[in-house]
N, CA, C and O atoms as CSV, one atom per row, in Angstrom:
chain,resi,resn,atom,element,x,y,z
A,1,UNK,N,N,0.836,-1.211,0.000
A,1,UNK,CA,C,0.000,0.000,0.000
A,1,UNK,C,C,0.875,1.268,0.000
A,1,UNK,O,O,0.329,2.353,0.195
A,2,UNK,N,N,2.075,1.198,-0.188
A,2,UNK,CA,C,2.932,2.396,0.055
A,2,UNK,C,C,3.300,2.886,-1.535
A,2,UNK,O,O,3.535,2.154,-2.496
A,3,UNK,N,N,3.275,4.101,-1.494
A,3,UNK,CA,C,3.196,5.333,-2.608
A,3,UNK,C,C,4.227,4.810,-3.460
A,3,UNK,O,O,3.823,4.631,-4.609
A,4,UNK,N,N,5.568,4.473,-3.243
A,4,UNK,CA,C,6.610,4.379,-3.956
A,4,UNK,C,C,5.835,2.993,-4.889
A,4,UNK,O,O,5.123,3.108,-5.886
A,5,UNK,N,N,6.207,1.838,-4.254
A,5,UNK,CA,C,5.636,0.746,-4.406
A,5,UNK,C,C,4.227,0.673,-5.915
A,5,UNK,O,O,4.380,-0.084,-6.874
A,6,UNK,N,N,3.118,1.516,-5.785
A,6,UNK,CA,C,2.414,2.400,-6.187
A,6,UNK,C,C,2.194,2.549,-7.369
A,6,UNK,O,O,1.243,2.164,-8.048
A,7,UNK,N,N,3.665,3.487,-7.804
A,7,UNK,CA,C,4.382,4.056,-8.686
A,7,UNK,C,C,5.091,3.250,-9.302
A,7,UNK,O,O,4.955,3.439,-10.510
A,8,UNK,N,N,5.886,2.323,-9.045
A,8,UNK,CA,C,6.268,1.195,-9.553
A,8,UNK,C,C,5.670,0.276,-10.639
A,8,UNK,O,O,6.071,-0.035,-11.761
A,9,UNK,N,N,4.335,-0.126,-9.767
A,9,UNK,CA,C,3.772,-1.017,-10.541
A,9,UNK,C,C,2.489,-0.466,-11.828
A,9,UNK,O,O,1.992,-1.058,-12.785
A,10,UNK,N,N,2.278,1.118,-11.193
A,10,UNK,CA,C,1.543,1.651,-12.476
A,10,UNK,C,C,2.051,2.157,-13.417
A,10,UNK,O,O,1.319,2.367,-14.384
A,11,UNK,N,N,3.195,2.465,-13.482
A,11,UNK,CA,C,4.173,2.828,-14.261
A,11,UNK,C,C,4.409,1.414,-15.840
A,11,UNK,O,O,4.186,1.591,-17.038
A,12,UNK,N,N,4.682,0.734,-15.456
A,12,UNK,CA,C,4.727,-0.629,-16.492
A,12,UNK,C,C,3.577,-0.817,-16.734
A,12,UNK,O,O,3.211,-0.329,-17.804
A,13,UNK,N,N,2.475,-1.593,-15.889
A,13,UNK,CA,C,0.920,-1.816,-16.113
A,13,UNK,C,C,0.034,-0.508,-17.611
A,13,UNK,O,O,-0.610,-0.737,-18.635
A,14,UNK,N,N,0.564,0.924,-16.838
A,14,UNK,CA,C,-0.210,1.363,-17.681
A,14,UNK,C,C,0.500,1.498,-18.914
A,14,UNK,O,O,-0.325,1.922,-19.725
A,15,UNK,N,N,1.646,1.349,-19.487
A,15,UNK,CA,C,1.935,0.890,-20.757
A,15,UNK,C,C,1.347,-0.441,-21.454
A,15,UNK,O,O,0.792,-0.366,-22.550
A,16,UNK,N,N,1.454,-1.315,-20.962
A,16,UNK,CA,C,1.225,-2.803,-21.062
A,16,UNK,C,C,-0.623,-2.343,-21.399
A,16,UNK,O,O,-1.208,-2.769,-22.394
A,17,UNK,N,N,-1.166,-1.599,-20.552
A,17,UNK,CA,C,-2.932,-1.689,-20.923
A,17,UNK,C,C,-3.324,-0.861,-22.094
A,17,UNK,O,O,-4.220,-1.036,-22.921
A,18,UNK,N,N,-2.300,0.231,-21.948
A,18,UNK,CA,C,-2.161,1.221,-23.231
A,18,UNK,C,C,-2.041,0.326,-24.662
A,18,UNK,O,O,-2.673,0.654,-25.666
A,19,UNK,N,N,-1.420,-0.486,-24.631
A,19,UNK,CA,C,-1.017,-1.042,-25.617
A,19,UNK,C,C,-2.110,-2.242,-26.091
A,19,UNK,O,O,-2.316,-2.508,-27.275
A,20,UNK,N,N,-2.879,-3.028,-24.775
A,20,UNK,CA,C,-3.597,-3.495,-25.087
A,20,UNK,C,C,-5.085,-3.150,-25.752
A,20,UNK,O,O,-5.749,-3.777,-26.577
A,21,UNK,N,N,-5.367,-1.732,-24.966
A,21,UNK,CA,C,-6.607,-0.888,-25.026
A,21,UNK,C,C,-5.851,-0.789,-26.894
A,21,UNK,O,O,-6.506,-1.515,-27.641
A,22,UNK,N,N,-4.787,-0.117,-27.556
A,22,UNK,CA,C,-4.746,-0.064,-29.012
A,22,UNK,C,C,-5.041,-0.990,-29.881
A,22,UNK,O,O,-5.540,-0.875,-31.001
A,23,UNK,N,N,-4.537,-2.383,-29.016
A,23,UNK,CA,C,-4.811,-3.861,-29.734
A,23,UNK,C,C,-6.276,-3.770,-29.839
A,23,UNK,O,O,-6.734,-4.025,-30.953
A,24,UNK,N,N,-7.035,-3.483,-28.982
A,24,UNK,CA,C,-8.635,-4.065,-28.861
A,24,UNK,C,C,-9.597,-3.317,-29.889
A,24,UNK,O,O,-10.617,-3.701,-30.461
A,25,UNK,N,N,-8.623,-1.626,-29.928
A,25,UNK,CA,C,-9.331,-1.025,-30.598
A,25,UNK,C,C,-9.366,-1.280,-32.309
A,25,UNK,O,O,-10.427,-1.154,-32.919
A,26,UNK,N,N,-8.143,-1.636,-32.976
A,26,UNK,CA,C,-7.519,-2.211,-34.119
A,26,UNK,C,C,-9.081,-3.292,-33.887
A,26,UNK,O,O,-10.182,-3.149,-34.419
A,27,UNK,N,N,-8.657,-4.252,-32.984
A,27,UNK,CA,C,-9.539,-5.723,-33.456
A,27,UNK,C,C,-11.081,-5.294,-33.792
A,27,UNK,O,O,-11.709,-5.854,-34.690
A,28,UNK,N,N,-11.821,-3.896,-32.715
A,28,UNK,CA,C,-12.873,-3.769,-32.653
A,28,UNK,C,C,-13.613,-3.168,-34.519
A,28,UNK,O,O,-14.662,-3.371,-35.130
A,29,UNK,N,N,-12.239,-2.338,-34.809
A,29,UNK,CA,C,-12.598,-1.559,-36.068
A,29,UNK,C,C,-12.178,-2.666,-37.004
A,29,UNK,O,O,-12.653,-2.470,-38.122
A,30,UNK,N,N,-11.740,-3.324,-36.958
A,30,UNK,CA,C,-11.505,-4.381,-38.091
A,30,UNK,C,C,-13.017,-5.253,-38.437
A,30,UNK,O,O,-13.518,-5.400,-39.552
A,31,UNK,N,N,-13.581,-5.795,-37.032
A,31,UNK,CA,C,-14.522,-6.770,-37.211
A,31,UNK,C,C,-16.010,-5.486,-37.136
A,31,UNK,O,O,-17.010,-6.058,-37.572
A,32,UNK,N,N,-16.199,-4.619,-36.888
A,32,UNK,CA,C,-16.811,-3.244,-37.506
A,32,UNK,C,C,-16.731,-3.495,-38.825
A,32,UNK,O,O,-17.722,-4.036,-39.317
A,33,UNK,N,N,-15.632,-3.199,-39.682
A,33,UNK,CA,C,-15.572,-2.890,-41.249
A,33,UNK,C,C,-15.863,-4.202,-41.471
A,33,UNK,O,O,-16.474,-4.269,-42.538
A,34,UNK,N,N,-15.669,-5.661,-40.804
A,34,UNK,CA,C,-16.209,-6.540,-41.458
A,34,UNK,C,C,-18.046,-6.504,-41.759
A,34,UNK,O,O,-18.609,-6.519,-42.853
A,35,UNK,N,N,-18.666,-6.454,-40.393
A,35,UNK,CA,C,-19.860,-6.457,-40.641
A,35,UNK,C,C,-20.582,-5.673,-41.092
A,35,UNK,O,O,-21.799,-5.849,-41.146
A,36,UNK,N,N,-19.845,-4.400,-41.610
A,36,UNK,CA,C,-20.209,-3.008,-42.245
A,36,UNK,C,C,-19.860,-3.660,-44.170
A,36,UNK,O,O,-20.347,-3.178,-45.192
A,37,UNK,N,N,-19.149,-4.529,-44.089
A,37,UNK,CA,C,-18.990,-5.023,-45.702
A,37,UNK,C,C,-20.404,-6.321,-45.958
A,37,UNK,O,O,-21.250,-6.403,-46.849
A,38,UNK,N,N,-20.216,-6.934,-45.087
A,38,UNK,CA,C,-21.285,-8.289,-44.994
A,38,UNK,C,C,-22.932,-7.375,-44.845
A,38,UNK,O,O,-23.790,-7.727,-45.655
A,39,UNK,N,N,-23.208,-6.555,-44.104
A,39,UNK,CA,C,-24.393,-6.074,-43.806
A,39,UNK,C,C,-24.749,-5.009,-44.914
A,39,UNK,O,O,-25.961,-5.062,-45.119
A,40,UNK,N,N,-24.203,-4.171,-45.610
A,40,UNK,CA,C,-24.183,-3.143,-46.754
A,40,UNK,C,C,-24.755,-3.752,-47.742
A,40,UNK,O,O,-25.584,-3.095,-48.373
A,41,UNK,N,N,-24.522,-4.982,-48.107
A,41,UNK,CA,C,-25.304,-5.782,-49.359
A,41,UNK,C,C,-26.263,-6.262,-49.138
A,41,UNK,O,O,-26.988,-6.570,-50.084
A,42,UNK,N,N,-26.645,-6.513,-47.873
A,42,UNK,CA,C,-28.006,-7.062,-47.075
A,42,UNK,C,C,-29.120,-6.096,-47.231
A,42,UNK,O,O,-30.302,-6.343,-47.470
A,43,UNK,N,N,-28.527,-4.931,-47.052
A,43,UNK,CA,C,-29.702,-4.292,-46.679
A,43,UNK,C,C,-29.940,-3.446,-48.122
A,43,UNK,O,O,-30.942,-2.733,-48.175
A,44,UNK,N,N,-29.191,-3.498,-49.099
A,44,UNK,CA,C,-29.560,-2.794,-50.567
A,44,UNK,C,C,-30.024,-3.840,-51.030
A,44,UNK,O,O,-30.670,-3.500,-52.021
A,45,UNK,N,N,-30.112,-5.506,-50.833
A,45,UNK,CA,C,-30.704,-6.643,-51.422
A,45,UNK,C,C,-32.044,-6.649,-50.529
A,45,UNK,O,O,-32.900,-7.516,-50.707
């Protein structure tokens, strides 16, 4: 529970989530443009 300690471990963590939060967002807009390609012909058919 001590400040230094703290600092330590949010220091790495929030890179590591940073990086994951970019991964998720990449995966989220990828499978977006998928169902935005699959659903676009659906709904003009």
């Amino acid at each position: 529970m001590k400040k230094k300690r703290n600092k330590d471990f949010f220091n790495p963590f929030y890179n590591r989530t940073w990086h994951r939060y970019i991964a998720l967002t990449i995966v989220i807009v990828m499978i977006v443009a998928l169902i935005a390609a699959f659903s676009l012909p659906m709904l003009n058919f």
